[in-house]
Biopython code that builds the backbone (N, CA, C, O; Angstrom):
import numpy as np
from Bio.PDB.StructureBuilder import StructureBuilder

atoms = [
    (1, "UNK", "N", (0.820, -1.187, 0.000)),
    (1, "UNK", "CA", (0.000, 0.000, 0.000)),
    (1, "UNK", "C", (0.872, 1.262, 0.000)),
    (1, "UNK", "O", (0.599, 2.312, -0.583)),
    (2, "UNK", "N", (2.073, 0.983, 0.813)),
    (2, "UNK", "CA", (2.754, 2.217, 1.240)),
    (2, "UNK", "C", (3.743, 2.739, -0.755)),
    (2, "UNK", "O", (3.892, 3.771, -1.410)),
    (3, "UNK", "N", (4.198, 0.994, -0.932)),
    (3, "UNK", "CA", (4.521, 1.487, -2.027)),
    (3, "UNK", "C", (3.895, 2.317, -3.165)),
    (3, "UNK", "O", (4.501, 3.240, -3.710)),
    (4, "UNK", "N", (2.812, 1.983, -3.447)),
    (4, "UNK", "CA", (1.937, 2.034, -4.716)),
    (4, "UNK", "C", (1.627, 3.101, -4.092)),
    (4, "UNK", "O", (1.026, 3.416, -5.119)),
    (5, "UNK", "N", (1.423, 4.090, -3.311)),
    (5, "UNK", "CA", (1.044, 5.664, -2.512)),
    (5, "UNK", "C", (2.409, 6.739, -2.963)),
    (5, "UNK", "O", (2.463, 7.953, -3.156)),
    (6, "UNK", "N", (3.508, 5.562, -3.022)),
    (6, "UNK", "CA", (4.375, 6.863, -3.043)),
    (6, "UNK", "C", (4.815, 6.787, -4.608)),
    (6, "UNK", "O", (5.490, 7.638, -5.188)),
    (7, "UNK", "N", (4.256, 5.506, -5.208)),
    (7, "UNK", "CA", (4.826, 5.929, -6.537)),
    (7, "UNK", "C", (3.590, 7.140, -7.237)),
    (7, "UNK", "O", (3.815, 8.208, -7.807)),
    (8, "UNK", "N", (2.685, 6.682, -7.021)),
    (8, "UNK", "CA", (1.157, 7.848, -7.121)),
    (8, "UNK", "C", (2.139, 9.355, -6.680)),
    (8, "UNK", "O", (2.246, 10.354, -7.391)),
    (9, "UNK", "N", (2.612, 9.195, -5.665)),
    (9, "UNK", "CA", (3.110, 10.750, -5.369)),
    (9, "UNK", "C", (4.428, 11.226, -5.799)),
    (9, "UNK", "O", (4.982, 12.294, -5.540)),
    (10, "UNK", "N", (4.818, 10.253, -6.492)),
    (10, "UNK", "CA", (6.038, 10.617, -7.962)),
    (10, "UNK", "C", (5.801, 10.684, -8.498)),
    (10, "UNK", "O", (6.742, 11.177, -9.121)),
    (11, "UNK", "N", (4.685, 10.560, -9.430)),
    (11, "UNK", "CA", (3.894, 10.626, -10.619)),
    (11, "UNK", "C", (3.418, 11.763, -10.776)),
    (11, "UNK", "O", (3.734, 12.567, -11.653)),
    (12, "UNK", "N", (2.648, 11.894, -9.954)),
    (12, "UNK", "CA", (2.120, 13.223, -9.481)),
    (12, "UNK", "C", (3.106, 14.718, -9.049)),
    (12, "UNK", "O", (2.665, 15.863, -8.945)),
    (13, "UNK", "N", (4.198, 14.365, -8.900)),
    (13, "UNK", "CA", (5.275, 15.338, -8.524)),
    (13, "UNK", "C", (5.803, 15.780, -10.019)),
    (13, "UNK", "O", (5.793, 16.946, -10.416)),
    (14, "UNK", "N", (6.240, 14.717, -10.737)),
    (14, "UNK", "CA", (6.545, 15.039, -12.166)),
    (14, "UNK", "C", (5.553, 15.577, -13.402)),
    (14, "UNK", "O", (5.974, 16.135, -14.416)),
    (15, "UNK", "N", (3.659, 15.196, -13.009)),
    (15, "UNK", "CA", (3.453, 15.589, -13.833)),
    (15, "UNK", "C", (2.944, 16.850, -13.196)),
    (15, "UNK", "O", (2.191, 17.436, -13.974)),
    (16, "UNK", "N", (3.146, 17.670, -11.674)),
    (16, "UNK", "CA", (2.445, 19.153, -11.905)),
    (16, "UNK", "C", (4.232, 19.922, -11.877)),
    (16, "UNK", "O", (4.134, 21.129, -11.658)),
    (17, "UNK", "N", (5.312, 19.593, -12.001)),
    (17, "UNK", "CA", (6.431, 20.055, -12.394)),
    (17, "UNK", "C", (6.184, 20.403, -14.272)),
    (17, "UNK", "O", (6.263, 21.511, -14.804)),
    (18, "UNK", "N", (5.908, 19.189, -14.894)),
    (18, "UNK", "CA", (5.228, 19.746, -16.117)),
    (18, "UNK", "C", (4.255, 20.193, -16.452)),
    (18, "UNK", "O", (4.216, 20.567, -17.624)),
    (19, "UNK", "N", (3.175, 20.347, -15.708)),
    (19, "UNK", "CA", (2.427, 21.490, -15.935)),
    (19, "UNK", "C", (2.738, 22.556, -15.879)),
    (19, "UNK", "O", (2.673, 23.251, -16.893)),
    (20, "UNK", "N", (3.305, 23.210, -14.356)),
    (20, "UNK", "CA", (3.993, 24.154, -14.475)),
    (20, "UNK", "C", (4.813, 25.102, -15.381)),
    (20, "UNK", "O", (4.722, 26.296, -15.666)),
    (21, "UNK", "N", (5.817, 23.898, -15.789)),
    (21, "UNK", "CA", (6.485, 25.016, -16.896)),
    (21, "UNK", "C", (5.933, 24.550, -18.468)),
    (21, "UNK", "O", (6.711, 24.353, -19.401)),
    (22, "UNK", "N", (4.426, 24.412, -18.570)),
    (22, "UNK", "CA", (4.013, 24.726, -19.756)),
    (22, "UNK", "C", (3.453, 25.863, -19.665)),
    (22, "UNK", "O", (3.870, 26.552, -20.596)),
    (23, "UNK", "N", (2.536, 26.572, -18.871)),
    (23, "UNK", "CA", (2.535, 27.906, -18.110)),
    (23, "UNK", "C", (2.961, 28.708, -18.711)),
    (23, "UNK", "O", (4.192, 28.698, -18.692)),
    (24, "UNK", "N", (2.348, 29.779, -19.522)),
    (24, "UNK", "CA", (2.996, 31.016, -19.891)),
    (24, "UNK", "C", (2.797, 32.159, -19.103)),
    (24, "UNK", "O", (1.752, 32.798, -19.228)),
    (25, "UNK", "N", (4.067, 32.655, -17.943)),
    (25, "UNK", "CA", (3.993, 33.318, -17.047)),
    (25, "UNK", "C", (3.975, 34.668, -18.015)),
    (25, "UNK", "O", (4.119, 34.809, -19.229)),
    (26, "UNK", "N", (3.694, 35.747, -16.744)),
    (26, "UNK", "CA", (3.600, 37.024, -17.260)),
    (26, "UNK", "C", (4.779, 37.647, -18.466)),
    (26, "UNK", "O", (4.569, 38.382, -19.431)),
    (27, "UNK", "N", (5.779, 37.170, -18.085)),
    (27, "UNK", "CA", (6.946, 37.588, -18.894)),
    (27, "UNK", "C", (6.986, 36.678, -20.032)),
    (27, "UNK", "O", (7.962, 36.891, -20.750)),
    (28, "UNK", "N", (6.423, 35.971, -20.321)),
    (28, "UNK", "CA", (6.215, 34.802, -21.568)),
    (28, "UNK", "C", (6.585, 33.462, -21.217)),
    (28, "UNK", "O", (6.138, 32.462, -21.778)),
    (29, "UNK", "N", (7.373, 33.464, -20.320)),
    (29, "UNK", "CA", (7.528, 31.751, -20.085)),
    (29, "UNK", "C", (8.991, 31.146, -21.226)),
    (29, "UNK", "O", (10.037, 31.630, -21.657)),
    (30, "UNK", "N", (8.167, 29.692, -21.338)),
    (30, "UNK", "CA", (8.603, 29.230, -22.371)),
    (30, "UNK", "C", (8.320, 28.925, -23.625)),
    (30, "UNK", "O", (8.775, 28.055, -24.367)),
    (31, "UNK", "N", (7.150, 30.108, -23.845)),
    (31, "UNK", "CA", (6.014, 30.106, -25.220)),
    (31, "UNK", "C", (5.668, 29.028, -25.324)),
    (31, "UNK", "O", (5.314, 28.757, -26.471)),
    (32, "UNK", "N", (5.574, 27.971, -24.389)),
    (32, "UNK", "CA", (4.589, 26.543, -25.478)),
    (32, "UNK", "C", (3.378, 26.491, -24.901)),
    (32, "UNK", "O", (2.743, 25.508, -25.283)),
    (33, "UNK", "N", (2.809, 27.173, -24.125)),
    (33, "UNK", "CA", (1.736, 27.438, -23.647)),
    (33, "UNK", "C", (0.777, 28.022, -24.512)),
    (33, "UNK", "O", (-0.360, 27.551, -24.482)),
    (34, "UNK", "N", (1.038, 28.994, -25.301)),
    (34, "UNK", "CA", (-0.290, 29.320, -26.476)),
    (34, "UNK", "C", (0.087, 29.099, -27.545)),
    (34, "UNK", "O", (0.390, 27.964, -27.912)),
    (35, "UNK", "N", (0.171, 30.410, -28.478)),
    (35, "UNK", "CA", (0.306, 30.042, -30.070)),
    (35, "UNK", "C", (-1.074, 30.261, -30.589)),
    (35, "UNK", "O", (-2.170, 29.889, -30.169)),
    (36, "UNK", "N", (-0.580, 31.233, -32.004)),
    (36, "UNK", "CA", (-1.739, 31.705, -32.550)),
    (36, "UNK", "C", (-2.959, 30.276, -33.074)),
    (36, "UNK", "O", (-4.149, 30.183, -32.774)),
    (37, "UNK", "N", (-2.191, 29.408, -33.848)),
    (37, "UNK", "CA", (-3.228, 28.914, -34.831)),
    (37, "UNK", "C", (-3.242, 27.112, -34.036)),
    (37, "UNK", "O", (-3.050, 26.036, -34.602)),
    (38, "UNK", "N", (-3.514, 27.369, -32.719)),
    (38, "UNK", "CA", (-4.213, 25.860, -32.050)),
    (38, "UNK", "C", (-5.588, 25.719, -31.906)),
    (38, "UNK", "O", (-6.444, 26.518, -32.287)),
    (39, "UNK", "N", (-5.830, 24.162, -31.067)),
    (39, "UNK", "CA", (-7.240, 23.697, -31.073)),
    (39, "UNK", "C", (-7.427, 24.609, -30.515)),
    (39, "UNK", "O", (-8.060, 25.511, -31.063)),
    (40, "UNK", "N", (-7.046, 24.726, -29.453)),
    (40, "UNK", "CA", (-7.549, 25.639, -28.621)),
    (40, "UNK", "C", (-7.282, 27.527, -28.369)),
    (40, "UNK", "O", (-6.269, 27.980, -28.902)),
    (41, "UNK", "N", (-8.003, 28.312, -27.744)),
    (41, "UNK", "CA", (-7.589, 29.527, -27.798)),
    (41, "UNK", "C", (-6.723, 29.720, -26.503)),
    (41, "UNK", "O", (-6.841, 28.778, -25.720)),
    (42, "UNK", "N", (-6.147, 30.405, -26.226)),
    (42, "UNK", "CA", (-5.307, 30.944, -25.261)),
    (42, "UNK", "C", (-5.856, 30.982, -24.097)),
    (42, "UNK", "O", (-5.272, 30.267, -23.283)),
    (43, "UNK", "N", (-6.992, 31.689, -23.592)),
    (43, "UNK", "CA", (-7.661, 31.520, -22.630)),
    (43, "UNK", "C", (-7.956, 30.342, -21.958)),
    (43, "UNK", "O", (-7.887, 30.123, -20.749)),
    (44, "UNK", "N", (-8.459, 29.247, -23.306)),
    (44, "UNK", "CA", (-9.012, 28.062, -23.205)),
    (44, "UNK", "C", (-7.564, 27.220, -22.482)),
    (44, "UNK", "O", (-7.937, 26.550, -21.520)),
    (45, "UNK", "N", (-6.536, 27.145, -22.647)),
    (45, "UNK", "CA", (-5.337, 26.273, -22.338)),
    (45, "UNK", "C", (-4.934, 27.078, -21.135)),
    (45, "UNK", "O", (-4.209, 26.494, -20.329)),
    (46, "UNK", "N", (-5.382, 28.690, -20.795)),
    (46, "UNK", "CA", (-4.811, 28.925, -19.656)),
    (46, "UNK", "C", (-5.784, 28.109, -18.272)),
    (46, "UNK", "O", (-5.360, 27.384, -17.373)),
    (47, "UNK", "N", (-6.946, 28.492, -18.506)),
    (47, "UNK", "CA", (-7.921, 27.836, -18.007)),
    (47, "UNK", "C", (-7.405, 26.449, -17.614)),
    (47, "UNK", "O", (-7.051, 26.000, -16.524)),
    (48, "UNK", "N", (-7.490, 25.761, -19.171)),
    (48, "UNK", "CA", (-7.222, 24.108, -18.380)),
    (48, "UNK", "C", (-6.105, 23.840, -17.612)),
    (48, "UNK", "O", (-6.156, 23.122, -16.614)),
    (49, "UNK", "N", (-4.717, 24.574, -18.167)),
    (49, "UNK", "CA", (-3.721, 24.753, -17.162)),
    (49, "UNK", "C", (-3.693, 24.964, -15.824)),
    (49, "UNK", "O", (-3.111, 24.179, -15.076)),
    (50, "UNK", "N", (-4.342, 26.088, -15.373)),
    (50, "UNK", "CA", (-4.570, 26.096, -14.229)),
    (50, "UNK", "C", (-5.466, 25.061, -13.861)),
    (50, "UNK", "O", (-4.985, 24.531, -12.859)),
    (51, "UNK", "N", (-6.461, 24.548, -14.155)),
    (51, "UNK", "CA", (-7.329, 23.762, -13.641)),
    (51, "UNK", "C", (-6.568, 22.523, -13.282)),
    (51, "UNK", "O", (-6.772, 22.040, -12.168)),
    (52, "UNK", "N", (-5.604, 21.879, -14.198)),
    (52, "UNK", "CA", (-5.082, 20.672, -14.255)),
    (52, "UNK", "C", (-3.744, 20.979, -12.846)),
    (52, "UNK", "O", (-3.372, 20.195, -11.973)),
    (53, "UNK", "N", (-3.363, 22.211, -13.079)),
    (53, "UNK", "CA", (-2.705, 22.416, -11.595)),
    (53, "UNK", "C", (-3.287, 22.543, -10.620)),
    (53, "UNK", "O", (-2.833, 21.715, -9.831)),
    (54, "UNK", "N", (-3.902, 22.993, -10.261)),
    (54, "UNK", "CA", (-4.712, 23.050, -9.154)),
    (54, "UNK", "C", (-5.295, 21.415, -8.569)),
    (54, "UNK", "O", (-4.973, 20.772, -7.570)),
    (55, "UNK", "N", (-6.218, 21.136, -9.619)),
    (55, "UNK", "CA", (-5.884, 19.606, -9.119)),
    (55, "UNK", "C", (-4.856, 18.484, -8.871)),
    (55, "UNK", "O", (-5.122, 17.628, -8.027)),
    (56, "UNK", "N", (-3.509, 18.432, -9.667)),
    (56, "UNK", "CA", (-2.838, 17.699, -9.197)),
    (56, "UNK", "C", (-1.909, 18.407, -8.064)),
    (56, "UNK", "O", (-1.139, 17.694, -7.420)),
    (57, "UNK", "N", (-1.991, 20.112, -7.761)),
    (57, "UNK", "CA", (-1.638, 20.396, -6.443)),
    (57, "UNK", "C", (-2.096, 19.415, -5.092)),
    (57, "UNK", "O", (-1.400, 18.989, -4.171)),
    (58, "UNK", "N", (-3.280, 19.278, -5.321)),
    (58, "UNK", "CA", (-4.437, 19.136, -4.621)),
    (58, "UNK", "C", (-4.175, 17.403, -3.949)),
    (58, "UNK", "O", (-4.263, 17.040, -2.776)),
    (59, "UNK", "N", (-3.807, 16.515, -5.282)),
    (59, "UNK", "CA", (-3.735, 14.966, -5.266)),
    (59, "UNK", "C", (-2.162, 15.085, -4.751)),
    (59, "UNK", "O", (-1.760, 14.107, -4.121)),
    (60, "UNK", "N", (-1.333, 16.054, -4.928)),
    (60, "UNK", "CA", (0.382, 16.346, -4.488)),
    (60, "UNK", "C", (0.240, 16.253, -2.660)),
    (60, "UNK", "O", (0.938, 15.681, -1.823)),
    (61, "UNK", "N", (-0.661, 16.870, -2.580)),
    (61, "UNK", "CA", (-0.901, 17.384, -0.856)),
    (61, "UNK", "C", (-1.922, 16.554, -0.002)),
    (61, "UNK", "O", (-2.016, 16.646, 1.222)),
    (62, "UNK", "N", (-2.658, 15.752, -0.782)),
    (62, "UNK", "CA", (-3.336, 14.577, -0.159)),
    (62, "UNK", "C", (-2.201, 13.311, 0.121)),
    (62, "UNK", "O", (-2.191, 12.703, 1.192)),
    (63, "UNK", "N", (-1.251, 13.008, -1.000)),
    (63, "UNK", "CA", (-0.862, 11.804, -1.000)),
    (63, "UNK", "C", (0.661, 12.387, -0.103)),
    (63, "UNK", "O", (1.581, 11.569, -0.130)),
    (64, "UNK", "N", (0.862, 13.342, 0.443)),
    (64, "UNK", "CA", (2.080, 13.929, 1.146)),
    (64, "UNK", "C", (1.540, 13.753, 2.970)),
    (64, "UNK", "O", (2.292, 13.500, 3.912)),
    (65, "UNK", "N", (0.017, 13.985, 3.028)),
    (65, "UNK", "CA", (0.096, 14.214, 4.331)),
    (65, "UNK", "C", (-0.611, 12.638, 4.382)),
    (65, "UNK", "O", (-0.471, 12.219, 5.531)),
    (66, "UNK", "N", (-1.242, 11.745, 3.616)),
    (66, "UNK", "CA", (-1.039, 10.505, 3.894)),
    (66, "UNK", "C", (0.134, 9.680, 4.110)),
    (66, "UNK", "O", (0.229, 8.905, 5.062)),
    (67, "UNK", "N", (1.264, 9.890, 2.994)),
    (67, "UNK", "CA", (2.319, 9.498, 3.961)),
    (67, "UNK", "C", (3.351, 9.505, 4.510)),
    (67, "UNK", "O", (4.247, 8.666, 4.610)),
    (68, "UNK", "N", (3.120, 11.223, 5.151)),
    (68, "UNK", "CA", (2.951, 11.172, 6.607)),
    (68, "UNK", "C", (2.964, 10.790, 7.518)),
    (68, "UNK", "O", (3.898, 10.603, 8.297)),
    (69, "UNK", "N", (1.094, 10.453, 7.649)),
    (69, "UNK", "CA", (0.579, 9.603, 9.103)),
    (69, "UNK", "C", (0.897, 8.279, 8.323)),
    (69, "UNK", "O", (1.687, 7.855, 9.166)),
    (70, "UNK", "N", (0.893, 7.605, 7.662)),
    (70, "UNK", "CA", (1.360, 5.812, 7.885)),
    (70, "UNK", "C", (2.916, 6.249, 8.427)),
    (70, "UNK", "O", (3.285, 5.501, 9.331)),
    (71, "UNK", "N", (3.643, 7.023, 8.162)),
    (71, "UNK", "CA", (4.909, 7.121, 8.448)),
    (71, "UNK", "C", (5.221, 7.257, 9.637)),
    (71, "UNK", "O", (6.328, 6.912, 10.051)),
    (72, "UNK", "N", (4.265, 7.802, 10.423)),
    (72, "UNK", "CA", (4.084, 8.716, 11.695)),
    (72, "UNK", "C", (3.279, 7.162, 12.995)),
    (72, "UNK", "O", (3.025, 7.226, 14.198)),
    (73, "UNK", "N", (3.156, 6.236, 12.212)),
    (73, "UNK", "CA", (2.346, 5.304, 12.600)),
    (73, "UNK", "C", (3.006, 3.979, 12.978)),
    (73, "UNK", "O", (2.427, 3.133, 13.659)),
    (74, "UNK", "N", (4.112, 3.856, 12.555)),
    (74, "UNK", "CA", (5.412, 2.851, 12.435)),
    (74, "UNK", "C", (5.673, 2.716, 14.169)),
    (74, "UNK", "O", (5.700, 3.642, 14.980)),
    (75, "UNK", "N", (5.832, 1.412, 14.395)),
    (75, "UNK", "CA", (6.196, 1.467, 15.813)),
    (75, "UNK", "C", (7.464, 1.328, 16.266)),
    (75, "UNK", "O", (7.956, 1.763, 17.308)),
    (76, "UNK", "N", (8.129, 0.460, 15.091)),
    (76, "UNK", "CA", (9.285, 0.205, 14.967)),
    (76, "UNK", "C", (10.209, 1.215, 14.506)),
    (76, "UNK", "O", (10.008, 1.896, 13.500)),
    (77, "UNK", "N", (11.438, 1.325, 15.412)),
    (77, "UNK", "CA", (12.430, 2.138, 15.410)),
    (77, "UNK", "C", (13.621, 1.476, 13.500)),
    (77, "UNK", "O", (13.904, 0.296, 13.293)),
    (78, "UNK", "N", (13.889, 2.284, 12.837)),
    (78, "UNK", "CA", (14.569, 2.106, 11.794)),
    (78, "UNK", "C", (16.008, 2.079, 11.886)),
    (78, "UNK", "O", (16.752, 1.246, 11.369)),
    (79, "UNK", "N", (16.443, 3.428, 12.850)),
    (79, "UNK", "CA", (17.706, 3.279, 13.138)),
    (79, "UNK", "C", (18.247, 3.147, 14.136)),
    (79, "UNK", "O", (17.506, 3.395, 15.086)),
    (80, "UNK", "N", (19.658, 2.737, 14.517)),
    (80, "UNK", "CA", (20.097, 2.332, 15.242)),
    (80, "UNK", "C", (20.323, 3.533, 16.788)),
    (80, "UNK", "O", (20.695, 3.439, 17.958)),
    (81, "UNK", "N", (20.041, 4.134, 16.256)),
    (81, "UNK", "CA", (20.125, 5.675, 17.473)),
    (81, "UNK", "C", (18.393, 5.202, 17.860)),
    (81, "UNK", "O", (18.274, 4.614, 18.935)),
    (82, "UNK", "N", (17.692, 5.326, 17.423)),
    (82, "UNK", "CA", (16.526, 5.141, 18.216)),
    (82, "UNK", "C", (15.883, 3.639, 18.525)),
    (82, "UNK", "O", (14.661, 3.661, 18.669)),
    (83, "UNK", "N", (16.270, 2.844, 18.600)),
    (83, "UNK", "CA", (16.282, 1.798, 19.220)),
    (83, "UNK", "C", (16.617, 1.692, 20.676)),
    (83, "UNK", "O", (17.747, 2.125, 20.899)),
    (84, "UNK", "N", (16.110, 1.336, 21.532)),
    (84, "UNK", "CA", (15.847, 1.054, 22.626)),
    (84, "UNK", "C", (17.306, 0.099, 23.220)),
    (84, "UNK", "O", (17.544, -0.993, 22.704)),
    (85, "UNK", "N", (18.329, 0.741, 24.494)),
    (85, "UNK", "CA", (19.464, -0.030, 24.475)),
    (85, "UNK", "C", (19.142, -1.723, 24.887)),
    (85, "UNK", "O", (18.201, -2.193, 25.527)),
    (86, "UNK", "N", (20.012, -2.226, 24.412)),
    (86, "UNK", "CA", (19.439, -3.652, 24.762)),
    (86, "UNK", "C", (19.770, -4.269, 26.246)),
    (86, "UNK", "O", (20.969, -4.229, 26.520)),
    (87, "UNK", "N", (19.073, -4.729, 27.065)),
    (87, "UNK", "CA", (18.965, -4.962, 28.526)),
    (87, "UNK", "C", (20.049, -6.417, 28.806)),
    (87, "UNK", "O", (19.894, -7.557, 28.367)),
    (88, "UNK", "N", (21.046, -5.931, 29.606)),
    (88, "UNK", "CA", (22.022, -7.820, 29.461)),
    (88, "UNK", "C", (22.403, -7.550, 31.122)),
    (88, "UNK", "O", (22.902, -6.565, 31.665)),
    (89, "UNK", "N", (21.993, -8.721, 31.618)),
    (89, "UNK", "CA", (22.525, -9.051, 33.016)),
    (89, "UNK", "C", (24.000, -8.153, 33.673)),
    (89, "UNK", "O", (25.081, -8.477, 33.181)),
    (90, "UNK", "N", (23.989, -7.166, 34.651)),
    (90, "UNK", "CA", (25.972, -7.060, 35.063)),
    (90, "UNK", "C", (26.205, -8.111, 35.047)),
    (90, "UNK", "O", (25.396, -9.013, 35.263)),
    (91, "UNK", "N", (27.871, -8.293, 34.674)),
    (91, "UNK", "CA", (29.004, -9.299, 34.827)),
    (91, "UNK", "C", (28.701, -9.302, 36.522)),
    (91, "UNK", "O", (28.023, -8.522, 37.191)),
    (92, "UNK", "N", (29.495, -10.518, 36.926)),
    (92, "UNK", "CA", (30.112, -10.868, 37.842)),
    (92, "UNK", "C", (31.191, -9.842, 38.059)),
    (92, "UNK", "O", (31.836, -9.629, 37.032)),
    (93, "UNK", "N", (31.587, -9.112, 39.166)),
    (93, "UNK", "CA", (33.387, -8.363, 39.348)),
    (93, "UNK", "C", (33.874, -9.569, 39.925)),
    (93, "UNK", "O", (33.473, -10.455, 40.679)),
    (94, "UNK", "N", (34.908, -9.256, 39.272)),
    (94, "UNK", "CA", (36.138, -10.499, 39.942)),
    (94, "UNK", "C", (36.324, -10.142, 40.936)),
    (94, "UNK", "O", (35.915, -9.064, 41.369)),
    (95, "UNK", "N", (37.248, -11.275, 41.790)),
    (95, "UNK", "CA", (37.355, -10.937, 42.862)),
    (95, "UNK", "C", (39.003, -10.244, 42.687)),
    (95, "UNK", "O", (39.702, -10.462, 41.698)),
    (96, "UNK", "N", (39.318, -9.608, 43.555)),
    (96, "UNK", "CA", (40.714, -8.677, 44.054)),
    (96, "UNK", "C", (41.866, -9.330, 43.658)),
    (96, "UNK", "O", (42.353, -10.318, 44.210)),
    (97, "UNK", "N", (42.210, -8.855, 42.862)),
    (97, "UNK", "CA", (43.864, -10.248, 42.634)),
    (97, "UNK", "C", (45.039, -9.948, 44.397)),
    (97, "UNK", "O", (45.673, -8.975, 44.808)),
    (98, "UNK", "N", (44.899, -10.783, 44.721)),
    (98, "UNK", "CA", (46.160, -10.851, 46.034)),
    (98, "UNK", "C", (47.537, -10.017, 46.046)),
    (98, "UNK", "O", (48.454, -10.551, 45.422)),
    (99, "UNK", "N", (47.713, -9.238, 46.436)),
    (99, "UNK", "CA", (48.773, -8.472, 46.779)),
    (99, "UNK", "C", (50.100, -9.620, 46.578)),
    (99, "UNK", "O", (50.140, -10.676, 47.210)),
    (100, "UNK", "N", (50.950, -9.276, 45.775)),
    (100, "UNK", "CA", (52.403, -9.951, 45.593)),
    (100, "UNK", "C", (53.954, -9.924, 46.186)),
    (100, "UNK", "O", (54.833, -9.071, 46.063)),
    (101, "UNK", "N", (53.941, -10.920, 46.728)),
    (101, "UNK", "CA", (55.871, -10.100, 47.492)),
    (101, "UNK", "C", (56.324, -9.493, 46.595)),
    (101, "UNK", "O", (56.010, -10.256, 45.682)),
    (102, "UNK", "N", (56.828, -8.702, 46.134)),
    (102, "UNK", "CA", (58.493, -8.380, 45.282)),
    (102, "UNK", "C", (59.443, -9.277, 45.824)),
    (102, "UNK", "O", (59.938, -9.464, 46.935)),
    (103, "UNK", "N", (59.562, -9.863, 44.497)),
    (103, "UNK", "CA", (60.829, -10.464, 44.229)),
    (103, "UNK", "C", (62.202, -10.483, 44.297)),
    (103, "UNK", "O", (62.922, -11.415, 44.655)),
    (104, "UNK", "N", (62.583, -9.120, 43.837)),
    (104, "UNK", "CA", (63.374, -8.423, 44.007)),
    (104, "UNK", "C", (63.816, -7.011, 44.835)),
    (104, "UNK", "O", (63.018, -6.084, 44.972)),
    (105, "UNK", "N", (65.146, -6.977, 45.350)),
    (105, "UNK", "CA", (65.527, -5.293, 46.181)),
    (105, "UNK", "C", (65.694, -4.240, 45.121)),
    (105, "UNK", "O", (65.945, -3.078, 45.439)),
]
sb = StructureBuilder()
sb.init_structure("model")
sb.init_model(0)
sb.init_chain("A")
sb.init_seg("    ")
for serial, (resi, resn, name, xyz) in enumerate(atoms, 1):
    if name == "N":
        sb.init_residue(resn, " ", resi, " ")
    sb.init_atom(name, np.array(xyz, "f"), 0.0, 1.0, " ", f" {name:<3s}", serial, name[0])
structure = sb.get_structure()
């Protein structure tokens, strides 16, 4: 589930990146946004442009704060810093090693 959510939200990342810069901003853009002699009129493609952004904004920011919370939902620690230290019995202390003559003056 988690996979098939985030490829939806790569899909979706690449195609309102290309919407975007089909967009003929105020300063002209990258002209492929109108053009005199298309199906459509200028208005008509700004229209759907925006429309088609706006919605896959929309499917960008649903499938971001879904996952999110599955992400946010995980009980299990991933890395090794947040893992819980692991609990092991103290050793035994040895006992005192015995004080030694010197051998030598």
């Amino acid at each position: 589930m988690e996979t098939i959510l985030l490829v939806i939200h790569l899909i979706l990342a690449i195609a309102l990146v290309g919407v975007v810069l089909l967009q003929r901003s105020e300063g002209g853009g990258l002209g492929i946004g109108g053009g005199g002699g298309g199906l459509m009129s200028v208005r008509g493609t700004a229209n759907l442009l925006t429309r088609v952004t706006g919605i896959l904004a929309a499917g960008f920011m649903v499938t971001s704060l879904v996952l999110a919370i599955i992400a946010g939902h995980r009980s299990e620690p991933k890395s090794i810093l947040q893992a819980p230290a692991a609990t092991t019995a103290p050793a035994k202390p040895e006992a005192p090693a015995k004080p030694s003559v010197p051998l030598s003056q």
